[in-house]
C-alpha positions as CSV (number, residue, x, y, z in Angstrom):
1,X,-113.1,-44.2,-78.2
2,X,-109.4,-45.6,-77.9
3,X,-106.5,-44.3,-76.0
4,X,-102.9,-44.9,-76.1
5,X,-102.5,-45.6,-72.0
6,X,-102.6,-49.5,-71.4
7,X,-103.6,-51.2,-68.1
8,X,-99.7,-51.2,-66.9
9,X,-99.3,-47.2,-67.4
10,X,-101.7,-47.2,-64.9
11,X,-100.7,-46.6,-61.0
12,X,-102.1,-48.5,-58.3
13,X,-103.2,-48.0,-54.9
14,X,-100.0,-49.3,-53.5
15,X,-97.6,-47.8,-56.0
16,X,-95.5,-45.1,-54.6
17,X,-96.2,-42.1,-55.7
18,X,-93.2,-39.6,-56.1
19,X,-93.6,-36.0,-55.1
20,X,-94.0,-33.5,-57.3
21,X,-91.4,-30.9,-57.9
22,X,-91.2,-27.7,-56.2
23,X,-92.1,-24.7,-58.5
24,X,-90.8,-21.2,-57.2
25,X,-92.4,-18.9,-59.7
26,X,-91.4,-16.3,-57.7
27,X,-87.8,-16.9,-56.6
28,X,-87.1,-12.9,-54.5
29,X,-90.2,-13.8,-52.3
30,X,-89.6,-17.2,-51.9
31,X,-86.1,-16.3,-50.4
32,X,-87.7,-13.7,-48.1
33,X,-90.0,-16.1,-46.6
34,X,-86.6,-18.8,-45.7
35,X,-84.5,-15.8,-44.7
36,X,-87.6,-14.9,-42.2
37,X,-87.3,-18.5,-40.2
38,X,-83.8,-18.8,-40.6
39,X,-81.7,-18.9,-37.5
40,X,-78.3,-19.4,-39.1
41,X,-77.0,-17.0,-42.3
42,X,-77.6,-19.2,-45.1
43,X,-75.2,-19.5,-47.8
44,X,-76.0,-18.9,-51.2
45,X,-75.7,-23.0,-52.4
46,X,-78.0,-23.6,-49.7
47,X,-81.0,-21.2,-50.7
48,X,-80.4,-22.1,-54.3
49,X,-80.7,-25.7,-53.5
50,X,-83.8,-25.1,-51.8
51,X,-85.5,-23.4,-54.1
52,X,-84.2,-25.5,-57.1
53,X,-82.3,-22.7,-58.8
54,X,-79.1,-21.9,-60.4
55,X,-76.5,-20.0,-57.7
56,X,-76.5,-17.2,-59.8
57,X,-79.8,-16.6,-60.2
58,X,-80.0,-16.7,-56.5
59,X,-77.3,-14.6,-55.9
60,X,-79.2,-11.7,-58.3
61,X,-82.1,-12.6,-56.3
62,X,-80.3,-11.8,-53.3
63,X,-78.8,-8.1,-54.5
64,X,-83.0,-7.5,-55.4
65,X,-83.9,-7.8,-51.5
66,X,-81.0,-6.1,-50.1
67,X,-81.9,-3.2,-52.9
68,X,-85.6,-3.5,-51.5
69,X,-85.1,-3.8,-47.6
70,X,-82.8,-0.7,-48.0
71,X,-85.5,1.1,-49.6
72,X,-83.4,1.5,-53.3
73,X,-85.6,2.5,-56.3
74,X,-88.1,4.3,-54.1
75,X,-89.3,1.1,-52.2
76,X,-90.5,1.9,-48.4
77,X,-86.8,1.5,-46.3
78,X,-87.9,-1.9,-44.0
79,X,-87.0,-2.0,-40.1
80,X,-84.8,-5.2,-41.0
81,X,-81.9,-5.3,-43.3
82,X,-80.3,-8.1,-45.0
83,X,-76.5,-8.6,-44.1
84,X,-74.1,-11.4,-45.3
85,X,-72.6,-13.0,-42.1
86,X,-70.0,-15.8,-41.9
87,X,-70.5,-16.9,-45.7
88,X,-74.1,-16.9,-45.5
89,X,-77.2,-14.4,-45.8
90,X,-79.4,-13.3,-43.2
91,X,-81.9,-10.8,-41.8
92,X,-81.1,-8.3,-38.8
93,X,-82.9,-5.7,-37.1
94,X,-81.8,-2.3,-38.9
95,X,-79.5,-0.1,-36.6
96,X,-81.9,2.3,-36.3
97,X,-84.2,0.5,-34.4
98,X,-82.2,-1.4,-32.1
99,X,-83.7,0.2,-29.2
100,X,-87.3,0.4,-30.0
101,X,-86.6,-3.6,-30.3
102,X,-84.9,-4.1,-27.0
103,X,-87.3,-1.9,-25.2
104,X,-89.7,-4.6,-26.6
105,X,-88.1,-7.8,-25.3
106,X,-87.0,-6.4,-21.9
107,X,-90.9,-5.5,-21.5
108,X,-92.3,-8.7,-23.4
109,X,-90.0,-11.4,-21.7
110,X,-90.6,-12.5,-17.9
111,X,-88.2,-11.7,-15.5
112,X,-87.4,-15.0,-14.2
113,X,-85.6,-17.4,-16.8
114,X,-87.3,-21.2,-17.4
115,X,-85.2,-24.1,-16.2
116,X,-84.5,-24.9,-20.2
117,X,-83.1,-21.2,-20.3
118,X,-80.9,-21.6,-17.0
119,X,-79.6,-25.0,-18.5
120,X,-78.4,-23.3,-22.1
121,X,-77.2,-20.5,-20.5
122,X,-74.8,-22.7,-18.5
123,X,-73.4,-24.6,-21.1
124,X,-73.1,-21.7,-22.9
125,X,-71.2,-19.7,-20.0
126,X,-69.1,-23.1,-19.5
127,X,-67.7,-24.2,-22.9
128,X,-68.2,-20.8,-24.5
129,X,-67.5,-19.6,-27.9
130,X,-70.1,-22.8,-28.9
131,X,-72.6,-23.3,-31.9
132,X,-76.2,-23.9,-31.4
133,X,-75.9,-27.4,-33.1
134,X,-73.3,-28.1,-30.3
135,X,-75.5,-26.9,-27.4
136,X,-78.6,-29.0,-28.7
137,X,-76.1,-31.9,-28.4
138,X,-74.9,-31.8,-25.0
139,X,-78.7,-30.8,-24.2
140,X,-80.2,-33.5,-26.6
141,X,-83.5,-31.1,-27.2
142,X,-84.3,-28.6,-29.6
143,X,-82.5,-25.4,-28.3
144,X,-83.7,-22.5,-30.8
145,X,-86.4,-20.9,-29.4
146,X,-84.1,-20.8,-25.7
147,X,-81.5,-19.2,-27.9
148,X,-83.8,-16.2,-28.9
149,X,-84.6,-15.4,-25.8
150,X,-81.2,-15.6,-23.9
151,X,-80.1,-12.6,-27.2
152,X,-83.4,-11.1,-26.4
153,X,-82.6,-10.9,-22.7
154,X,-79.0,-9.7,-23.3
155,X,-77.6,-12.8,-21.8
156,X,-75.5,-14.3,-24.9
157,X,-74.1,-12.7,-27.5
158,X,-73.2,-13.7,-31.1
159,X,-69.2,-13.5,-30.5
160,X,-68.1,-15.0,-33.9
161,X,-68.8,-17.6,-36.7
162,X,-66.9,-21.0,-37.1
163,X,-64.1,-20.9,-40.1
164,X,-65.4,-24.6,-41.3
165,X,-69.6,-24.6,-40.7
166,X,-69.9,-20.8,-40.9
167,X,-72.1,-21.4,-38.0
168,X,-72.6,-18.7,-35.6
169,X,-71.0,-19.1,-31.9
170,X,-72.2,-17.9,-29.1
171,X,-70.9,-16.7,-25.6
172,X,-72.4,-15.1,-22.1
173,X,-72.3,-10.8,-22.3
174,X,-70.8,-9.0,-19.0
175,X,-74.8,-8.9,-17.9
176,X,-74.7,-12.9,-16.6
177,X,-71.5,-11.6,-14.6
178,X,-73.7,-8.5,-12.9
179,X,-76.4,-11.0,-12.5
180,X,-73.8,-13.6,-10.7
181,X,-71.9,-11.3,-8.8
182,X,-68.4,-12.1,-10.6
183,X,-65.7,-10.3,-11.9
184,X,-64.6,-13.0,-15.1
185,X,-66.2,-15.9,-16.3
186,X,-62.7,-17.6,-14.8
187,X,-64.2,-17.3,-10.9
188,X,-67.1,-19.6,-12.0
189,X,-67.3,-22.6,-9.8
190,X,-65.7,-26.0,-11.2
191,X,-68.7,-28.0,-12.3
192,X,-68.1,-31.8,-11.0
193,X,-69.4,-30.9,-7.4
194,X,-72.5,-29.8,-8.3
195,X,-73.1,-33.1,-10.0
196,X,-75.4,-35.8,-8.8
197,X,-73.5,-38.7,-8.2
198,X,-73.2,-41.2,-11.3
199,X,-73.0,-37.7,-13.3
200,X,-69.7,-37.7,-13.6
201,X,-69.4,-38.6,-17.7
202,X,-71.6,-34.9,-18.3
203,X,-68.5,-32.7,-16.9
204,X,-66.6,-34.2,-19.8
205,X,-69.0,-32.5,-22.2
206,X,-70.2,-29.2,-20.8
């Protein structure tokens, strides 16, 4: 028996192999499941680049789960709704259930904060509105999980969006001034005292 594949057709062991294409058969759910870890609103270029789809066909995709989070066409009415934010898509907790949710984390969450918290919170309260990208910079570590649970806490606050990145910014709520014993955010203490000495270059950023 013959074949038409010669000996050169034939990868070896140290060829690289490309990966294979991702398939979304099923482009609404595939959405759901990125909108469900997504942190930031995502913008309708980015999902369809990430599931290798025309915008439009995204953008349909879209109108589908809002229609089905609100409960449209007889579909159960979910907890969570899908908003568009800042240029971009994401999920929220519904209205409705705001306080079911925030009776949750008050209950859920320790009271003290972890020194990782503390540290966000202050560069937060000090350069104020500022993105998460920016705070994992001065910080240098991952800052997302800190985030949620500074908004779970009540601490910070999503206080706008930035015109150019779209990303959210965030800033303290009048809870860290109860918690501080200040009136405004302006009676905070300059910062360059409380630095170790040699620290100097780190009041230029925070």
């Amino acid at each position: 028996m013959t074949t038409d594949t010669s000996i050169e057709d034939i990868p070896s062991a140290d060829d690289p192999v490309a990966p294979a294409p991702v398939v979304v058969a099923d482009v609404d759910r595939a959405l759901e499941a990125i909108l469900m870890v997504a942190d930031e609103p995502q913008s309708l270029i980015a999902l369809a680049t990430v599931v290798s789809r025309p915008v439009a066909v995204v953008r349909q995709a879209i109108e589908r789960l809002v229609d089905d989070f609100d409960g449209v066409g007889g579909s159960i009415r979910r907890g969570f709704e899908l908003r568009e934010v800042g240029g971009g898509w994401r999920l929220y907790v519904r209205a409705d259930y705001d306080y079911v949710v925030t009776d949750f984390v008050s209950t859920q969450n320790p009271s003290r904060l972890s020194q990782a918290a503390l540290e966000t919170l202050a560069v937060i309260a000090y350069k104020q509105p500022i993105s998460r990208g920016s705070i994992a910079s001065i910080r240098a570590v991952n800052v997302d999980s800190v985030v949620r649970t500074l908004l779970g806490r009540g601490l910070i606050t999503e206080v706008s969006t930035d015109a150019e990145t779209h990303a959210i910014l965030y800033g303290t709520t009048d809870l860290v001034l109860t918690q501080l014993g200040l009136n405004s955010l302006d009676e905070l203490p300059p910062i360059s005292p409380l630095l170790a000495d040699g620290a100097e270059g780190f009041d230029e950023r925070l």
